[in-house]
C-alpha positions, 0 to 999 in steps of 0.5 A, a space after each residue: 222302183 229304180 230309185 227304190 233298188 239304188 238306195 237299197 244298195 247304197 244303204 247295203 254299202 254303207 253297212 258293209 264299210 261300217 262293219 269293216 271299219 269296226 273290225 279294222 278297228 278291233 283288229 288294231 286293239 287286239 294287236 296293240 293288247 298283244 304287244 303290251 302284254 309281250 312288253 310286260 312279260 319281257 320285263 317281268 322276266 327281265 326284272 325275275 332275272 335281276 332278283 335273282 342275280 342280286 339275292 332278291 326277295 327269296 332266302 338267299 345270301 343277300 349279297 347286295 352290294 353297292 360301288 363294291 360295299 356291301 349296302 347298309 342293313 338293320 336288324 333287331 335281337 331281343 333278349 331276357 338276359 339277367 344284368 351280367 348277360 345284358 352288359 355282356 351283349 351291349 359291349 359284343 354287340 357293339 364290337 360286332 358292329 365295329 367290325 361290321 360297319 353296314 351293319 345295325 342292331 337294335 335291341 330289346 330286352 324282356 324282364 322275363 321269357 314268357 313275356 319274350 315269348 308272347 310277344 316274339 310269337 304274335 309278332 311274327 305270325 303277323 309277319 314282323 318281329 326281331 330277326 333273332 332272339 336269345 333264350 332259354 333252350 325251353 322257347 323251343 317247345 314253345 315256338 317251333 310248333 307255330 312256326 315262327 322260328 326257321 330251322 338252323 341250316 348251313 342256309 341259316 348260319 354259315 357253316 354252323 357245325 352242331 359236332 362242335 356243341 356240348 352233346 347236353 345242348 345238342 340234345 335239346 336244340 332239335 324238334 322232331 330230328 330238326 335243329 331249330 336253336 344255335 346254343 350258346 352258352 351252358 349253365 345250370 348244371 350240378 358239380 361236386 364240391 369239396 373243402 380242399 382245407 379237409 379233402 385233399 383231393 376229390 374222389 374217383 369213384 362213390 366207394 371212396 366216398 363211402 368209405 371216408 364218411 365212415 370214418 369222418 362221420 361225427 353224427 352228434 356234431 354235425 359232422 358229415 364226410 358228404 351229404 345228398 339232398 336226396 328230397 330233390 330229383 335234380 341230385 338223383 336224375 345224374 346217377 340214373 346216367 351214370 349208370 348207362 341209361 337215362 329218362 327220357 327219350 329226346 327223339 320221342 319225347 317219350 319217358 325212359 324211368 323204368 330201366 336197369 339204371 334207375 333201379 340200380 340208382 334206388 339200389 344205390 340210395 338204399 344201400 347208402 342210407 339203410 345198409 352203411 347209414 352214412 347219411 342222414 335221411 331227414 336234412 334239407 337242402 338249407 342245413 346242407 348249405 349252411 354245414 359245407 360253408 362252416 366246414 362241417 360237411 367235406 363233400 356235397 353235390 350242388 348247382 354250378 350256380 352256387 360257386 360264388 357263395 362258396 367261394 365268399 365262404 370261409 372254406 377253401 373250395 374245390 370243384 370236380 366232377 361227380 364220382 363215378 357211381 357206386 359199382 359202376 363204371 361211369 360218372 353221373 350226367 346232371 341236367 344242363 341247359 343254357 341260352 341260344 339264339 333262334 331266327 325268325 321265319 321272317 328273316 330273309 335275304 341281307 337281314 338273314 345273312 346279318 342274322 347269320 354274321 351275328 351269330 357266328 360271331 358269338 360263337 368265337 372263341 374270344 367271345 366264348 371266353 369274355 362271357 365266360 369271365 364276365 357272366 355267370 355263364 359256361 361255354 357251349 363249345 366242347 373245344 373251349 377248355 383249351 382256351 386260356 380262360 381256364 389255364 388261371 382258373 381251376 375252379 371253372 375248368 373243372 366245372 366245365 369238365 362236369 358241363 361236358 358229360 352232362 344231359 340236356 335238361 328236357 323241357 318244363 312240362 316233362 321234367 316236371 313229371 320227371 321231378 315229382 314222380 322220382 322225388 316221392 319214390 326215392 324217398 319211399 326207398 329211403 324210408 324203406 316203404 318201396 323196393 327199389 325194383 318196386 321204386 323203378 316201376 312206380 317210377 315211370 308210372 307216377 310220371 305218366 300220370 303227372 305228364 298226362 294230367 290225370 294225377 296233379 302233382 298236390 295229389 301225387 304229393 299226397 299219396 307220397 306223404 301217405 306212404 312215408 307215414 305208413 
């Protein structure tokens, strides 16, 4: 019995020192645990602190520098550029990078804007693409929505100032009060052209304009003081603004036709075309062409665009702004747009501050104004008609004079509606089927209508066609 109880107790002591062999052991693994864990969270912090320092991963002002020079970069920009901006770009990009030497960019170009825009979004929701791309102000409807472009801040592009654009551009750089577009460059806007051979100087005010095609009229011959492309909108949308109000709401998106303006630029077509009768309703826009660059026609409204073919005329040609309207007290605002650049969301740290650099650089005058000699492009800085670039050259200063009052051309889908809607009623003015009053509410309606989809524009052109052979 006395063996039995002492092998008990030994079995008893071996159990015990086991057990506190076993949690000795656990202890000294817990204790080794802790310390790695304390060891990785100094580092984490450490390594957070040294990120933060330099610019790191997040949207900073990737300030990274090495032996005191700031270290090498890559950045890409895609453009759909016709041939003369393509050159243009190469050569300023190519200057950029002489003054920039950390700095390299790769470019791409598209052969269309849709294309651009295709491949910029899928690109960049897959979390890569171009840093920046260069564009028609309409990409923004199109890309701000999926959120793939970054909103332009002083973060974005170093003291970017938007007081400084054409107020036409500035209009159409925001989305939903946010600016996500840097513009450019301007174009696409109308001008007033005159045969300096004929007219001497440009009229001031619409009533001048009346008043010399009543006596400079020789119907018979062919022979017109000033004539209108009254079957495009794009020649009667400026007028609504020169008489104080416009079509369509920029912050809303929201269409504006039915207003006192509209139904004074009805009132002005009536009068001009069946109360004085100096224009003849039934002419398109290739006979209006044709007849100015023979000399035929004095006076004429047309897009900036068409500056090169009048000047290989065989007239001498003048350009100004388009009078003031008739019985009012402002000139007419054309439709204007251009080209700007967009950033990438992607777009971080020293890419982001190269991005940036880029940009402003284009920005400079003596960028401004090399594109302006060798494009046929405008600037979109108001102060650029200082510049030297137009102390030689009447023709684009004066051009740019119009460019500054203009309105920015609202996006496709919207003036679109605009177009059709205005087109047809204008004309059933003209052919005296509609009041202008009557005109100014069919207006707004036709292109609701249009806009929403519920009327096609073949459709609406039916209805138009309807009303002029009534």
């Amino acid at each position: 019995m006395y063996k039995s109880a002492f092998v008990s107790v030994k079995l008893k002591k071996s159990k015990f020192i086991r057990s506190l062999i076993t949690f000795m052991v656990f202890l000294l693994c817990a204790f080794m645990i802790i310390i790695v864990s304390c060891r990785m969270l100094d580092d984490g912090v450490e390594n957070g602190a040294t990120r933060e320092e330099s610019g790191g991963a997040s949207e900073g002002e990737g300030d990274d520098t090495e032996n005191g020079e700031k270290l090498d970069v890559a950045i890409t920009l895609w453009d759909c550029l016709d041939p003369k901006g393509r050159l243009a770009l190469m050569d300023t990009i190519d200057d950029f990078m002489v003054e920039n030497s950390h700095v390299e960019i790769e470019t791409e170009h598209f052969r269309s804007q849709e294309e651009l825009e295709d491949r910029f979004e899928a690109a960049s929701l897959a979390g890569a693409g171009p840093e920046i791309i260069l564009l028609d102000f309409d990409g923004l409807q199109r890309l701000v929505p999926g959120i793939v472009v970054k909103e332009i801040t002083g973060e974005t592009v170093s003291g970017i100032d938007y007081s400084l654009f054409l107020d036409g551009l500035v209009e159409i750089s925001e989305y939903n009060g946010r600016n996500y577009i840097v513009p450019f460059r301007s174009s696409d806007f109308m001008v007033f052209y005159y045969n300096k051979d004929i007219v001497e100087e440009p009229p001031y005010e619409f009533e001048e304009v009346i008043e010399y095609c009543k006596e400079a009229n020789i119907p018979g011959e062919n022979i017109y003081g000033f004539l209108l492309n009254s079957n495009d909108a794009d020649w009667i949308i400026p007028f609504i603004g020169g008489y104080g109000d416009w079509v369509v709401d920029y912050g809303y998106g929201s269409l504006t036709l039915d207003n006192e303006a509209t139904v004074k630029t009805m009132e002005f077509l009536d009068y001009i075309y069946n109360e004085e009768k100096i224009l003849p309703s039934n002419i398109e826009y290739e006979e209006i062409n044709g007849l100015f660059k023979s000399g035929s026609a004095h006076m004429i409204i047309d897009n900036i665009s068409q500056l090169g073919e009048y000047e290989g005329a065989d007239i001498r040609v003048g350009v100004a702004k388009i009078p003031r309207v008739w019985q009012g007290s402002r000139n007419p605002t054309p439709l204007i747009s251009g080209l700007g650049f967009m950033v990438n969301v992607n777009c971080y740290g020293n890419e982001l501050e190269a991005a940036g650099s880029l940009i402003g650089y284009m920005l400079d005058e003596e960028v401004q104004a090399e594109w302006t000699l060798r494009t046929d492009t405008f600037p979109a800085l108001i102060s650029m008609d200082g510049n030297d670039i137009f102390a030689g050259d009447e023709l684009k200063y004066e051009a740019f004079q119009q460019a500054k009052i203009c309105r920015g051309r609202p996006y496709e889908k919207i003036i679109m509606a605009i177009r059709n809607a205005l087109r047809d009623n204008a004309l059933g003015v003209i052919s005296q089927d509609i009041l202008p009053a009557d005109a100014a509410v069919k207006i707004q309606e036709d292109a609701l209508r249009l806009r929403s989809g519920s009327i096609s524009v073949e459709e609406e052109a039916e209805t138009g066609e309807t009303n002029e052979n009534q």
